[in-house]
C-alpha positions in Angstrom: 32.4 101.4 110.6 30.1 99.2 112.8 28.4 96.4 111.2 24.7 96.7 111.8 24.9 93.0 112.9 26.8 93.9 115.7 24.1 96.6 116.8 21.3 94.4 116.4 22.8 92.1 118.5 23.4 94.5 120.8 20.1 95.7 121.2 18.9 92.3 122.1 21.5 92.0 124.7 19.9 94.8 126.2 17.6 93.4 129.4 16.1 96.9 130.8 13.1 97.5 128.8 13.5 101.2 128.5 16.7 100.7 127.4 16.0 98.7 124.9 13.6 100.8 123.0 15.8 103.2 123.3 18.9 101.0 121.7 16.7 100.6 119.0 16.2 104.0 118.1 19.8 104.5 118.4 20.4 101.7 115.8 17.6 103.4 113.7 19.4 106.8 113.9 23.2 105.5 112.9 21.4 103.8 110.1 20.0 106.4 108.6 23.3 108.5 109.4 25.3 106.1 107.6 27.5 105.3 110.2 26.5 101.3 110.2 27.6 99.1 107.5 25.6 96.1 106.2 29.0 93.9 105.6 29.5 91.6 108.5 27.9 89.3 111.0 27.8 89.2 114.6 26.7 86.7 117.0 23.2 86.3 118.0 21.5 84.7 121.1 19.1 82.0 120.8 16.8 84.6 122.8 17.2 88.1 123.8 17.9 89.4 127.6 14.8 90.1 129.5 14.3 92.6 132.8 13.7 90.7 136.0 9.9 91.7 135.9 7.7 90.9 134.4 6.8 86.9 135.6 6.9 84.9 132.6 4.2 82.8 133.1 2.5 79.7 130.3 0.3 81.1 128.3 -2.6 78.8 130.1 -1.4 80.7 133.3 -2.0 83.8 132.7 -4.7 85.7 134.9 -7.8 87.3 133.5 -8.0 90.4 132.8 -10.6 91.5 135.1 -14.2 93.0 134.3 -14.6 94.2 131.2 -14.2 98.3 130.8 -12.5 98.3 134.4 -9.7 100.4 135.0 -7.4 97.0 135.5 -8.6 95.6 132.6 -7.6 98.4 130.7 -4.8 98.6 132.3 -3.8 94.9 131.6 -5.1 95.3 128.1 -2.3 97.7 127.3 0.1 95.9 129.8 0.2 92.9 127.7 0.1 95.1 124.4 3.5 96.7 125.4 4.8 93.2 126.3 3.8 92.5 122.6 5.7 95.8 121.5 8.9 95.1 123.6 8.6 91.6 121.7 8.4 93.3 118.5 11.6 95.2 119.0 13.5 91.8 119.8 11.6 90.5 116.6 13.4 93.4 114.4 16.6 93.5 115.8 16.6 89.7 115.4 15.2 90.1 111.5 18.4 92.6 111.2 21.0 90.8 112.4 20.4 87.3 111.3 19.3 88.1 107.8 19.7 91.6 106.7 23.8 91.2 105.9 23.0 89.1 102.3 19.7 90.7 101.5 19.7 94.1 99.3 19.7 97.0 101.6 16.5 98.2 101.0 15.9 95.1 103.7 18.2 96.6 106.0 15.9 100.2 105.5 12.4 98.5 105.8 12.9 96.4 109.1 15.6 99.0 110.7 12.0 101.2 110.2 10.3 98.8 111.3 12.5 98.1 114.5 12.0 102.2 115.1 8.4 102.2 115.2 8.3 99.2 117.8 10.5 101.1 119.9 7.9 103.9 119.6 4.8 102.1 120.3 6.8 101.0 123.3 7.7 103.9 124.5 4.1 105.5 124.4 2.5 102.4 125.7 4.9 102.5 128.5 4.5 106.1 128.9 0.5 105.7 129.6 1.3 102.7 131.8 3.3 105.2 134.0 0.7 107.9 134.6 -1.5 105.4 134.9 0.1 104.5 138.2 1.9 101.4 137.3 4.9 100.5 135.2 5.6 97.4 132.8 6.3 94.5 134.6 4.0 95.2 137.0 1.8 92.1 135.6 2.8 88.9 134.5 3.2 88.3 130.8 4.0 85.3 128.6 7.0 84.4 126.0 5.1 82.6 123.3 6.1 85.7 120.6 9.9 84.5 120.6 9.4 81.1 120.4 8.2 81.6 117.0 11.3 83.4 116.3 13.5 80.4 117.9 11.6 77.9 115.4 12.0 79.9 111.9 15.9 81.1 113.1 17.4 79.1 110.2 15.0 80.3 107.2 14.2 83.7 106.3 11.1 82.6 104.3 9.4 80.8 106.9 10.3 83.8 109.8 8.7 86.3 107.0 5.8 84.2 106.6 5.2 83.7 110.5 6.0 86.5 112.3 5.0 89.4 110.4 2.0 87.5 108.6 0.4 85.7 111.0 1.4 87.3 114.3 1.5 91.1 113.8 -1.6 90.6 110.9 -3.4 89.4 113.9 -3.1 92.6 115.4 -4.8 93.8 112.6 -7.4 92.2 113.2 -7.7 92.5 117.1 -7.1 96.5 117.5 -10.3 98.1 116.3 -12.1 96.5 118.8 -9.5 97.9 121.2 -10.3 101.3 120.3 -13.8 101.0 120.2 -13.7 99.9 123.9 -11.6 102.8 124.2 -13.6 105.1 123.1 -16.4 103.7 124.7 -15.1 105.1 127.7 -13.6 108.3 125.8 -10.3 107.9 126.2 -8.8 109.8 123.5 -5.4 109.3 124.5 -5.5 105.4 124.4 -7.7 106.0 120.9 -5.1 108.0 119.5 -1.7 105.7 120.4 -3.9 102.7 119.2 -4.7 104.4 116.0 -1.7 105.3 115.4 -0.3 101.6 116.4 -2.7 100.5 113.8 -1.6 102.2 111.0 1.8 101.3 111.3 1.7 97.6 111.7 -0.7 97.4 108.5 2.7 98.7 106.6 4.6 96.1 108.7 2.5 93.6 107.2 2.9 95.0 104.0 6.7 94.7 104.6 6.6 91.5 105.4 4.6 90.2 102.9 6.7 91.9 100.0 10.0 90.6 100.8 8.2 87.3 101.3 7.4 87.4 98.0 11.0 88.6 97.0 12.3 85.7 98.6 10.0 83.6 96.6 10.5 84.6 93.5 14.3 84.5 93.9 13.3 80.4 95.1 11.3 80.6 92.1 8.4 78.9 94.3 4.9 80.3 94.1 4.2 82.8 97.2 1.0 81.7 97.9 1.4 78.1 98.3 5.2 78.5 99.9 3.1 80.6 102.7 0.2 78.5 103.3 3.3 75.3 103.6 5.3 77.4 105.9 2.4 78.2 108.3 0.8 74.7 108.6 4.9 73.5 108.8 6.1 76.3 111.7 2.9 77.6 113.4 1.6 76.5 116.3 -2.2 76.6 116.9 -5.0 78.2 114.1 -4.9 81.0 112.4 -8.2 83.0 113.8 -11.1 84.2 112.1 -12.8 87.0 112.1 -9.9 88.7 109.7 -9.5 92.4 109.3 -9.9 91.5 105.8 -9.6 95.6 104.3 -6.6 96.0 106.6 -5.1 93.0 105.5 -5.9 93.7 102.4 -3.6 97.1 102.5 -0.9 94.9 103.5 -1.2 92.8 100.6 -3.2 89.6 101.8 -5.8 88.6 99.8 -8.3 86.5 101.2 -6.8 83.5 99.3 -3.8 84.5 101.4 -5.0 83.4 105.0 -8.8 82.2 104.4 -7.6 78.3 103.8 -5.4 78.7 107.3 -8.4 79.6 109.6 -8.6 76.0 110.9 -6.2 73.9 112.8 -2.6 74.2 111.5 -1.1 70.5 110.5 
């Protein structure tokens, strides 16, 4: 059998974006067939292959957005939201084969769902961008996502309490106004993939934030304080009011969870 190591770091070796949400449904599929094994490791890269387009530009560099409601600004809104996606895929994959092989393999099952769903919101993100008239890549985009992942690649508690907790619970927080502006200019079709985006990533979060706390309890090491340490130690920047605080709340953080982060990280 193939170690599902050795597919996760195949999907990240993967550069065509297509392609790579479609390796990761692959992986998702021979998971849940049974035809990958947890035993074994593979070698990962220190970050995964990209397409040739899009640019990846600073984060400081990257051009506005255009007038709100536009066309192109709705068109680079969900530009850089598939960007985010194809990020999320790497994320997974990277969450799988670095740290799944010791964990119980209800691990392997939560983030190998998780790692299908990205692929998803992917796919239908990319699917609007194409009868839209464009493609992804067609717009620059920014790298700051994996970073994070290159910083916590050596501790499973601190990529737990990063990525999923800080980074995807900010999409949490960020989406509703995305589909009200969606809506505003009734377009169901964006309302409907961003709904649907929404809900998944709040049991992301959720997924997260339980085997954080499985890890922690294993360390012996109260969640609550290891998180707030692990953010103000790894994470670059502040953690951003306002807070989606009922969605976070369906994903298990409590207000005493992020409310003493929304200030300059040390």
């Amino acid at each position: 059998m193939t170690s599902l190591a050795a597919v996760a770091a195949g999907v990240l070796a993967t550069g065509d974006a297509a392609a790579t949400a479609h390796a990761a449904r692959a992986l998702a599929a021979a998971w849940r067939a049974g035809t990958l094994t947890l035993a074994g490791t593979a070698p990962l890269p220190d970050s995964p292959a990209r397409p040739a387009r899009p640019a990846m530009l600073p984060a400081s560099r990257m051009p506005r957005r255009g007038r709100a409601g536009s066309p192109r600004a709705r068109f680079a809104m969900l530009h850089a939201l598939a960007h985010i996606e194809l990020n999320a895929i790497d994320l997974a994959a990277d969450m799988l084969g670095r740290f799944a092989p010791p964990m119980p393999p209800a691990f392997a099952d939560d983030w190998v769902l998780v790692l299908d769903e990205e692929a998803q919101h992917f796919n239908l993100l990319h699917r609007w961008l194409q009868t839209s008239g464009g493609d992804y890549g067609d717009l620059p985009a920014h790298d700051g996502l994996w970073q994070a992942a290159h910083d916590t690649r050596h501790d499973l508690a601190a990529r737990l309490a990063i990525v999923p907790q800080v980074l995807e619970a900010r999409g949490l927080d960020v989406t509703p106004a995305m589909i009200a502006r969606f809506a505003a200019v009734g377009d169901e079709r964006v309302v409907s993939i961003l709904t649907r985006i929404l809900a998944d990533e709040i049991g992301h979060v959720a997924i997260g934030n339980r085997w954080f706390r499985f890890v922690c309890d294993r360390a012996k090491t109260p969640p609550q304080a290891a998180f707030h340490a692990l953010v103000q130690r790894h994470f670059r920047g502040m953690v951003k009011p306002p807070f989606n605080d009922s969605a976070r709340l369906q994903a298990g953080l409590t207000p005493g969870w992020y409310l003493p982060l929304g200030s300059p990280a040390a």
